[in-house]
C-alpha positions as CSV (number, residue, x, y, z in Angstrom):
1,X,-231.8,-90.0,-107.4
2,X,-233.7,-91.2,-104.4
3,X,-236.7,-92.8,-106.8
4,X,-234.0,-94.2,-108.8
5,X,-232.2,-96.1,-105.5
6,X,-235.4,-97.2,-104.6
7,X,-236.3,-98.7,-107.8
8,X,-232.9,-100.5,-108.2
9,X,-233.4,-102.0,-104.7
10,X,-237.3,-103.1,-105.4
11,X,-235.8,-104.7,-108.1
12,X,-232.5,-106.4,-106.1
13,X,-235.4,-107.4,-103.3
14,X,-237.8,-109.1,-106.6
15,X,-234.6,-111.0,-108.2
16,X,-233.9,-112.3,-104.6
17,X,-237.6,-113.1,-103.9
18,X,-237.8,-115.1,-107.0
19,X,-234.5,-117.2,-106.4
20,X,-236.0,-118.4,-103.1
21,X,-239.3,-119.3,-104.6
22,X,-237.5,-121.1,-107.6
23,X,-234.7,-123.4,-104.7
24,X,-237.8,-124.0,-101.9
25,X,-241.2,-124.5,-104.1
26,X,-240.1,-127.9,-104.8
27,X,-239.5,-129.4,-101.7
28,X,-242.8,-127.4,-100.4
29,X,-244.3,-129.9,-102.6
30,X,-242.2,-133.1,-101.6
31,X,-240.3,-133.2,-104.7
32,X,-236.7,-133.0,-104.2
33,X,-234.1,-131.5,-107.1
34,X,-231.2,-133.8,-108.4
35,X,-230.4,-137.6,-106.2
36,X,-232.4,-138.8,-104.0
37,X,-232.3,-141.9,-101.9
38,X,-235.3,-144.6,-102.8
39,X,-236.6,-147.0,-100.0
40,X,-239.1,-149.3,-99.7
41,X,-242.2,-147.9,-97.9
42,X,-241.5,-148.5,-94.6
43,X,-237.6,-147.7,-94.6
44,X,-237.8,-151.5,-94.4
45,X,-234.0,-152.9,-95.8
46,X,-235.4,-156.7,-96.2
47,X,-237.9,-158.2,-98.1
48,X,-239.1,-161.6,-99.0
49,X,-240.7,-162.0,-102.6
50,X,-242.4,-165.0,-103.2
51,X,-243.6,-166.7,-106.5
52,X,-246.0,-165.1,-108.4
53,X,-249.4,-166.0,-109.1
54,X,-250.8,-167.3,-112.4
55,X,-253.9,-166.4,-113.6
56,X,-253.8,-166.6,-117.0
57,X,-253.8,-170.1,-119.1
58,X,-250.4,-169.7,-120.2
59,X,-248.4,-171.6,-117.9
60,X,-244.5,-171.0,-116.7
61,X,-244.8,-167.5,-117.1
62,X,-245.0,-166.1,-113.6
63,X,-241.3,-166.6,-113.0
64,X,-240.4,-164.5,-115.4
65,X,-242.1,-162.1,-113.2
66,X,-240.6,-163.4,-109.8
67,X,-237.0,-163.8,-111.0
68,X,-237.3,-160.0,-112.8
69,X,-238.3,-158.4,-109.7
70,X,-235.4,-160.6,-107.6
71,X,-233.3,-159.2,-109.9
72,X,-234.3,-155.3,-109.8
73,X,-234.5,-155.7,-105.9
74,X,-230.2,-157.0,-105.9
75,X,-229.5,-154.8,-108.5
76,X,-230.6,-151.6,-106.9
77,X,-229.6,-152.7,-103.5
78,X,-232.6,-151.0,-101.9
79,X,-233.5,-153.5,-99.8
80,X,-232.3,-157.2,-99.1
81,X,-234.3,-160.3,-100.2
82,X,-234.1,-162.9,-98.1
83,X,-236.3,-165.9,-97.1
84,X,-239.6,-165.3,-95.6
85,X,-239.0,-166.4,-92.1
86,X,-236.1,-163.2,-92.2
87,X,-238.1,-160.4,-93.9
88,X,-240.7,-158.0,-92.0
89,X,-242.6,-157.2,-95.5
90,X,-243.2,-159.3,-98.4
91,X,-243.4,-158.6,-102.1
92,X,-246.4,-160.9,-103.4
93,X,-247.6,-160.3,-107.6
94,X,-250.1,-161.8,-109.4
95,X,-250.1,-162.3,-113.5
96,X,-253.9,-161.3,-113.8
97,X,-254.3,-161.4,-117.4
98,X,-252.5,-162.6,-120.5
99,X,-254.7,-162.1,-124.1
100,X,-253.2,-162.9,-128.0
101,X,-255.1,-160.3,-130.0
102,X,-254.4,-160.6,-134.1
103,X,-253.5,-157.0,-135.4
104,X,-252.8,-157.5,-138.2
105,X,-253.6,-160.1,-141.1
106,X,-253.3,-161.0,-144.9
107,X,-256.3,-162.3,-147.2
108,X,-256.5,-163.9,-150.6
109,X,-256.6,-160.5,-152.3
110,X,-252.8,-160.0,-150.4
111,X,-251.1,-163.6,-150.8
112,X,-252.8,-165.6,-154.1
113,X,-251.9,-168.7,-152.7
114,X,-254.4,-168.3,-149.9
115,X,-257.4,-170.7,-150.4
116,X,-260.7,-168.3,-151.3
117,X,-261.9,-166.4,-148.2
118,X,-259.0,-167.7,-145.9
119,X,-257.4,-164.8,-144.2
120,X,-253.7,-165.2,-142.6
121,X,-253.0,-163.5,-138.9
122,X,-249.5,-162.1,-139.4
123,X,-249.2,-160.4,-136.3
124,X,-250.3,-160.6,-132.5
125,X,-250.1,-158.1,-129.5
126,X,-249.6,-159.5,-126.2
127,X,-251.3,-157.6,-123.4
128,X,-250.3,-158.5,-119.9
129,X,-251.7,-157.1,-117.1
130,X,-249.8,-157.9,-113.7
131,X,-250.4,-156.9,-109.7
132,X,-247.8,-156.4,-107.3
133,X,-248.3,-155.8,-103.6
134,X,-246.2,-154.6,-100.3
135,X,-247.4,-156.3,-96.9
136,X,-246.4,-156.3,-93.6
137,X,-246.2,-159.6,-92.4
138,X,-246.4,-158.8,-88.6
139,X,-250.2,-157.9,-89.3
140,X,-250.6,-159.0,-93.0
141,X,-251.0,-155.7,-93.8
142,X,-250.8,-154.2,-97.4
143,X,-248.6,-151.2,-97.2
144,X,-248.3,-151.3,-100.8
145,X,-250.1,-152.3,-104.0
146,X,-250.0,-151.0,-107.5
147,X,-251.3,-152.6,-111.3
148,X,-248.6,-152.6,-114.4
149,X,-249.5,-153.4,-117.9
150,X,-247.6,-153.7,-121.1
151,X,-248.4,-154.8,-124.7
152,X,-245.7,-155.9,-127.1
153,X,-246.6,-156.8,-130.9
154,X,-245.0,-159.9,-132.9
155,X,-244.7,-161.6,-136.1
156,X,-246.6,-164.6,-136.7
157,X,-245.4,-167.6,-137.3
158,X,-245.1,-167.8,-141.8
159,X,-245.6,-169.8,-143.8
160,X,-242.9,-170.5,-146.0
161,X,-243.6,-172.1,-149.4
162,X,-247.1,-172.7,-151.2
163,X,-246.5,-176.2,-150.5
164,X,-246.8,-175.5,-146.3
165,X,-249.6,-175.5,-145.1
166,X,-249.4,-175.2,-141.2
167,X,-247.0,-172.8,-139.3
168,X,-244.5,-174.2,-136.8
169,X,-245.9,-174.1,-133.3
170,X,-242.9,-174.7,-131.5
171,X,-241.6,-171.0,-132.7
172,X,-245.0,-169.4,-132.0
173,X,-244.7,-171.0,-128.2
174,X,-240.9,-169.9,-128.0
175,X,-241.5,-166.7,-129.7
176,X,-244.6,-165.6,-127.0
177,X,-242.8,-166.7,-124.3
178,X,-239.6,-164.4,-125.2
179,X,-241.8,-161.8,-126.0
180,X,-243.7,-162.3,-122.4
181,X,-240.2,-162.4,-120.6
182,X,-239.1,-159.4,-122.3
183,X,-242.2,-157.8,-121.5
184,X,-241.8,-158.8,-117.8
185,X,-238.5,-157.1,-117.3
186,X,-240.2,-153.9,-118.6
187,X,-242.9,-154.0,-116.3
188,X,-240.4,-155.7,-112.8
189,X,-238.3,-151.9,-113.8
190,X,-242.0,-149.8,-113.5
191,X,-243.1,-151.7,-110.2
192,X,-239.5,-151.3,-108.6
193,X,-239.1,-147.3,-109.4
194,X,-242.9,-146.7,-108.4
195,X,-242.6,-149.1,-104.7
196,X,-238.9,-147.2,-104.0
197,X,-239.5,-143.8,-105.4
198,X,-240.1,-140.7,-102.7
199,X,-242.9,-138.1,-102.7
């Protein structure tokens, strides 16, 4: 009876154990169950963000950048962006590289109307590669820097009848620079969880 009390209570004290592991393991390792607050490093609650950088030959394209990360900053309501000349930290990005590689294409063999040997790129993927940085201004510090990337594939421009024989450029231009601001958003959401999340 006495062995069997003892058991049942080694076995009460192991359940009880294991509960307390399972609720304070976590935060031992500075992760935090369920909400949790994000901030900018810091705790600042204002920031400036300036114009991005362009790096690449394709030009406009860094406000898609700018104006994506204005918009995750007011949307979250982590901090406030203000001008400059109000802010303690700035938010600074640079667009370092932009590259068109052709992925897929069609030769004679696939379209007959293709002059012999001529091959036909029918689709590009975009690679942009971006750099975003946190910095003090009091002592032009850098508090904060990370790199994003993001590739996106898209049609070609086609040709549409044997007796075309250029594509449109206009809707190649407009279609990489939708596909760039698209991709731009997608990588403005990555920087602004990785800057306000909390180890």
């Amino acid at each position: 009876m006495q062995a069997e009390s003892r058991y049942l209570g080694f076995v009460e004290f192991l359940k009880r154990a294991f509960v307390l592991i399972f609720l304070f393991a976590p935060l031992a390792c500075g992760y935090r169950l369920g909400f949790h607050e994000r901030a900018l490093p810091g705790g600042y609650n204002q920031v400036a963000i300036v114009v991005f950088k362009n790096s690449t030959s394709e030009v406009g394209i860094e406000t898609y950048f700018t104006n994506e990360l204005i918009r995750q900053m007011a949307r979250s309501g982590v901090a406030r962006v203000v001008d400059k000349e109000d802010a303690a930290v700035v938010l600074e990005g640079i667009v370092e590289d932009l590259r068109f590689v052709r992925s897929a294409k069609a030769t004679q063999n696939e379209i007959k109307l293709l002059p012999l040997g001529a091959v036909l790129t029918t689709e590009y993927r975009i690679h942009v590669s971006a750099r975003v940085l946190l910095r003090r201004i009091s002592d032009n510090k850098i508090i904060w820097q990370d790199v994003v990337q993001n590739e996106r594939a898209y049609s070609a421009p086609a040709l549409g009848s044997a007796g075309i024989n250029s594509a449109n450029a206009l809707y190649n231009q407009s279609d990489r620079h939708q596909n760039i601001a698209k991709m731009a958003e997608d990588m403005m959401v990555e920087v602004h969880d990785r800057l306000t999340e909390s180890f």
